[in-house]
C-alpha positions in Angstrom: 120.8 41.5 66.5 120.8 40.8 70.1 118.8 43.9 71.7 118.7 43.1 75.0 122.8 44.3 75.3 121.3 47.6 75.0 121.1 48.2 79.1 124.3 46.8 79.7 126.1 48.7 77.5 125.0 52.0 78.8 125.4 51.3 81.9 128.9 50.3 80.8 128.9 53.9 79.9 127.3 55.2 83.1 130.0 53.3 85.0 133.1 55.2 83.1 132.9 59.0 84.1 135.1 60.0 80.6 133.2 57.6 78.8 130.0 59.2 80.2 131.1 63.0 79.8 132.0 61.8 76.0 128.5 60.3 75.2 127.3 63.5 76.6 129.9 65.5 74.3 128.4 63.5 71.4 125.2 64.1 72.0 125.1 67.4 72.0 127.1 67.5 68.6 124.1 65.6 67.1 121.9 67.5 68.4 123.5 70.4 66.2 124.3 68.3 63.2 120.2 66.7 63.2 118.2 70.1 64.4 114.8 70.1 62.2 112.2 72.3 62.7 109.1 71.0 64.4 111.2 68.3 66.4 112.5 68.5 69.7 115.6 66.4 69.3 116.6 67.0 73.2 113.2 65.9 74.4 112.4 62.8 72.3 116.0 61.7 71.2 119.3 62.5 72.9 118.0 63.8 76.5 115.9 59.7 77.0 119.7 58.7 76.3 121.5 60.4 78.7 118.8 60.0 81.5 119.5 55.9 81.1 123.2 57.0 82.1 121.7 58.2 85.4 119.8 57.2 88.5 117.0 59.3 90.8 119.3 58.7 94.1 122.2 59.5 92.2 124.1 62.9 92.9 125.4 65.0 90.5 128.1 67.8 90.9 128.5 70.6 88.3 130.9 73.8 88.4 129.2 76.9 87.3 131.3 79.9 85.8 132.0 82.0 88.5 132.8 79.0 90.7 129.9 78.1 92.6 129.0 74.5 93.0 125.8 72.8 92.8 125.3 69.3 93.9 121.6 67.6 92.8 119.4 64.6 92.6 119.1 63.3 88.9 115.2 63.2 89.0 114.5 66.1 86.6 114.2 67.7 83.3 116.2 70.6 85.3 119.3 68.1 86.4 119.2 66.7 82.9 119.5 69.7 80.6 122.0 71.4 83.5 124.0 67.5 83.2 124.0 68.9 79.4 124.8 71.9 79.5 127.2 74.2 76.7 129.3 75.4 77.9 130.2 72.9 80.2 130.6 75.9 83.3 127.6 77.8 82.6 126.6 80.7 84.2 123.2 79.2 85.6 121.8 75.9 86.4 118.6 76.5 85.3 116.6 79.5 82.9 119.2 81.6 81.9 117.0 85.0 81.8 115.1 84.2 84.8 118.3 83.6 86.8 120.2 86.6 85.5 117.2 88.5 86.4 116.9 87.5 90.0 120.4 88.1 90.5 120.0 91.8 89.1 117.0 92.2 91.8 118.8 90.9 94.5 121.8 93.6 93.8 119.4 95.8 95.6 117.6 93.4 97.9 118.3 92.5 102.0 115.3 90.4 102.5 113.9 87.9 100.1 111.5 85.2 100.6 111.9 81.8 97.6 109.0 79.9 97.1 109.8 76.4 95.3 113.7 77.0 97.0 113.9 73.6 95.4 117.9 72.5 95.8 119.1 75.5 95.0 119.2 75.7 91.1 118.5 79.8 91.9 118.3 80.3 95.3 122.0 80.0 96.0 122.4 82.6 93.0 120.1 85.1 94.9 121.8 84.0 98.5 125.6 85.0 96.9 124.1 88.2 95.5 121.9 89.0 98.7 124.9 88.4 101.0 127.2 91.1 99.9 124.5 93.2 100.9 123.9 91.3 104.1 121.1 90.1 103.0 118.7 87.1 104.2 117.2 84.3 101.8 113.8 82.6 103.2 113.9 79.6 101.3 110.7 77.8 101.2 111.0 74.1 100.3 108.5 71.4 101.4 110.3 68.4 99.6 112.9 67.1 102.0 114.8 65.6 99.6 115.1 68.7 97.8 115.7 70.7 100.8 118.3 68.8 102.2 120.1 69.2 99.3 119.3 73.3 99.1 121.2 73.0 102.8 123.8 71.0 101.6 124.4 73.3 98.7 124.5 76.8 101.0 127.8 75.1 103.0 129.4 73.7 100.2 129.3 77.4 98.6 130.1 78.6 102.4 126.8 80.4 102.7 125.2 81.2 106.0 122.6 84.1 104.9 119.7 81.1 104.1 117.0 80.2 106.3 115.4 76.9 104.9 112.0 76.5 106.0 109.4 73.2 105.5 106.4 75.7 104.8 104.1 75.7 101.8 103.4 79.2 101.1 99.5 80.2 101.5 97.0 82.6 102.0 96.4 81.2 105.3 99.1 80.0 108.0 96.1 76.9 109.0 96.0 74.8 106.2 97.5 71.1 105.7 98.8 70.7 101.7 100.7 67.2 100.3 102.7 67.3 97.2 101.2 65.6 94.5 103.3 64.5 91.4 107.1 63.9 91.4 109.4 65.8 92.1 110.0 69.3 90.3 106.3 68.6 89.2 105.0 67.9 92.0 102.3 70.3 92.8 100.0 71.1 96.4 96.5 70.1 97.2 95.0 70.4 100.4 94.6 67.6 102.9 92.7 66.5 105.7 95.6 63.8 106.2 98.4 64.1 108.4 101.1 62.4 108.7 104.2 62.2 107.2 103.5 63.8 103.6 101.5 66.6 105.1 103.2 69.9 105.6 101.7 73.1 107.3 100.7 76.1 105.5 101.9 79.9 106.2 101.8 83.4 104.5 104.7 85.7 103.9 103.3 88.5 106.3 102.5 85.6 109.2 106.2 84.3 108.6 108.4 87.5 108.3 106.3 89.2 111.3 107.1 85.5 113.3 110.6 86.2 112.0 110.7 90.0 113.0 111.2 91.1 109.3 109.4 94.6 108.6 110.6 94.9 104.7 110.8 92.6 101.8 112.7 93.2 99.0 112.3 90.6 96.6 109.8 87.2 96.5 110.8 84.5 94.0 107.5 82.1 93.6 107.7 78.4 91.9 105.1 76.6 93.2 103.2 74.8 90.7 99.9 77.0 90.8 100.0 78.1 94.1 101.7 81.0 93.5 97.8 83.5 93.7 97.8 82.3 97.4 101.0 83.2 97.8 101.2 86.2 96.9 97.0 87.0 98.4 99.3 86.5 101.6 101.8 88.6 101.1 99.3 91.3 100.3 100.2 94.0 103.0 103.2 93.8 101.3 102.1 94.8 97.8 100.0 97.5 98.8 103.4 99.2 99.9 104.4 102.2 97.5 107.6 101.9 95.0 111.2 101.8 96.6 109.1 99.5 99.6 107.2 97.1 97.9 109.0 93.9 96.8 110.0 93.2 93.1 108.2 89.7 92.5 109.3 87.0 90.0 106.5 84.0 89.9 105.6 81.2 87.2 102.0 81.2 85.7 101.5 77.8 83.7 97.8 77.2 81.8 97.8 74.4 84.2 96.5 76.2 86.8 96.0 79.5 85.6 92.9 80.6 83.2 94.3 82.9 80.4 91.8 82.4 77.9 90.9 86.5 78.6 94.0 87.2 78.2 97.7 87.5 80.8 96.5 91.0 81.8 92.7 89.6 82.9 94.4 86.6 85.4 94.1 86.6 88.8 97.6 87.1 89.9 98.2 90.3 87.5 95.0 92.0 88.1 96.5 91.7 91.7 99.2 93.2 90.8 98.4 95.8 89.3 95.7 96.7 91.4 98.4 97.1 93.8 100.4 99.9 91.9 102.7 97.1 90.1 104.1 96.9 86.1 103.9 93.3 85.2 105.8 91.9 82.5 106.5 88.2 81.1 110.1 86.9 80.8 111.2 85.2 77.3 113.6 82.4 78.7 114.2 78.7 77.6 112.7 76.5 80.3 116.2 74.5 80.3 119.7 75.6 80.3 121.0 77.6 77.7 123.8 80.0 76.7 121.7 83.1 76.7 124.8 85.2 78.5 125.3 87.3 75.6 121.5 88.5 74.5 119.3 91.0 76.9 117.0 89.9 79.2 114.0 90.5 76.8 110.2 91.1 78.7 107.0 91.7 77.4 104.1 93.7 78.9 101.3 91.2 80.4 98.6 92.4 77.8 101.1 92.3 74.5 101.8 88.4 75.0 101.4 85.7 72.4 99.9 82.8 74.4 99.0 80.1 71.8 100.0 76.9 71.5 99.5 73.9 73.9 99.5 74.1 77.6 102.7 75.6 78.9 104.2 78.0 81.8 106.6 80.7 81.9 107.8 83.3 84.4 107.0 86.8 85.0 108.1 90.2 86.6 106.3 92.6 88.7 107.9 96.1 89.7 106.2 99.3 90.7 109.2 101.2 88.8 110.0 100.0 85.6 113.0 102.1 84.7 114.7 99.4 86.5 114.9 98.2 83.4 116.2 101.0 81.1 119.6 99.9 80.5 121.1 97.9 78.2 120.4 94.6 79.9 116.7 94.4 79.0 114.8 94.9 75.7 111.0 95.3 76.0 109.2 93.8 73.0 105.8 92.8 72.0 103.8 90.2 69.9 105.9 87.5 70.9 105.7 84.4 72.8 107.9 83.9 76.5 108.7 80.4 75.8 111.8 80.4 74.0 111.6 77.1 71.7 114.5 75.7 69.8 113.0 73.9 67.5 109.6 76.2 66.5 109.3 79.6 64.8 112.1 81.8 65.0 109.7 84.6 64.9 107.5 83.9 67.6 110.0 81.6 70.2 113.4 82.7 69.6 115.7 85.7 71.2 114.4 88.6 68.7 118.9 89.2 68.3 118.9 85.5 66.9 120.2 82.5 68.8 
């Protein structure tokens, strides 16, 4: 058997868009039809496939339901599973309980500041939502790439209410950082270097009094453990009481963040809730998946199940937690926030069943 056709016959593939949405069509069906516990069939098996369909320069386009458009660089586990996605017009590029939630915070928010804007995958979510009430998005996104495309994405979608901004967020506004790592893991280290990989540091109070902003509504954090510094400068902020302080939605990953004490005992709680806050982690699949019809389930920071290898998940601070007493949240406990296909239903799927 000749091997080596391999390559060319996917890229025979690539080259025929119906040929290349039907290999995509028939991989999701085997991923149904071959699911075994223990095995992540998307990450080891049918999602290597489908990324030898596609380049990093190439651009993707996908529809979501409510009709906004997304164009993207394939250079991540975030285009890929989005390229995958079922239904084909989801309602969310990217964490299905994390974007649902942001939306539902923004339906009350006129200034909000993204951190990790990235191109868009959330941040054009927020900016629809934000804009009916006139609202501003801050949209901090050092990767140019990445930010080019976030711009590109606010005029195809006809929005004018985001301000993109180079910026690593920081405790300080005086610090050179580089992004180390590609892409969406690409994470920030200080520098002594400048030129151009280096990009200039600034905190959310140094930025929004530059920028003549007096409230905050809502801060969105993604930024591969830098998310403590971000939020140390934003501190003023936090100390405000409820109905004036900002909801706050950041990623903790053991990466860069030293659970071993427990969620409630990290730095970036504890300074929460030294400020007055509630702080609660977010059970979502770190992908995209049809999670429209479940609640948006949280767990309180000190009733989380954290074992397992090194992993990340998001989280929710609010100083008034009947935000969420309706029927689109569930608060439960004992359970683990990383939603897992392919591991124990008990611990890492919806507690309603997938």
């Amino acid at each position: 058997m000749d091997k080596q056709k391999l390559p060319g016959a996917l890229e025979m593939i690539a080259q025929n868009p119906e040929w290349r949405a039907e290999f995509i069509r028939q991989m999701q069906a085997f991923e149904k039809r071959i699911a075994t516990p223990g095995i992540d069939i998307r990450e080891d098996v049918t999602g290597p496939l489908v990324d030898a369909l596609h380049s990093d320069d190439q651009v993707v386009r996908k529809t979501l339901a409510d009709g906004t458009q997304l164009d993207f660089l394939y250079r991540s586990k975030i285009a890929r599973d989005f390229v995958m996605s079922e239904p084909e017009m989801p309602d969310h590029a990217w964490e299905p309980q994390t974007s649902r939630l942001l939306v539902n915070l923004a339906k009350r928010a006129k200034q909000v500041v993204i951190g990790g804007a990235y191109f868009g995958d959330q941040a054009i979510l927020v900016a629809r939502q934000a804009a009916q009430n006139n609202g501003v998005v801050h949209a901090f996104e050092p990767n140019p790439d990445q930010r080019k495309m976030l711009m590109h994405n606010a005029k195809l979608n006809g929005l004018t209410n985001i301000v993109p901004r180079p910026e690593g967020l920081w405790d300080n506004s005086s610090t050179t950082l580089k992004l180390v790592g590609f892409d969406s893991f690409a994470h920030p280290e200080v520098t002594s270097e400048g030129g151009s990989d280096g990009f200039q540091t600034t905190t959310i109070e140094d930025y929004l009094k530059a920028a003549g902003v007096a409230q905050l509504d809502l801060i969105m954090l993604d930024i591969e453990g830098a998310e403590l510094r971000a939020l140390q400068g934003a501190a003023a902020f936090l100390k405000r009481p409820a109905g004036e302080a900002p909801d706050i939605v950041f990623e903790v990953h053991r990466h860069y963040v030293d659970w071993s004490r427990g969620l409630e005992n990290t730095d970036s709680v504890k300074l929460l809730t030294g400020s007055g806050y509630q702080v609660f982690a977010v059970r979502d699949f770190n992908s995209n998946y049809d999670l429209s019809r479940q609640p948006i389930e949280l767990i309180p920071a000190d009733s989380v199940y954290l074992e397992g290898p090194p992993h990340g998940f998001n989280m929710v601070a609010v100083k008034d937690a009947s935000v969420f007493n309706s029927a689109q949240y569930s608060i439960c406990k004992g359970v683990s926030p990383k939603l897992l296909r392919h591991k124990d239903p008990a611990l890492h799927h919806p507690l309603g069943g997938l």
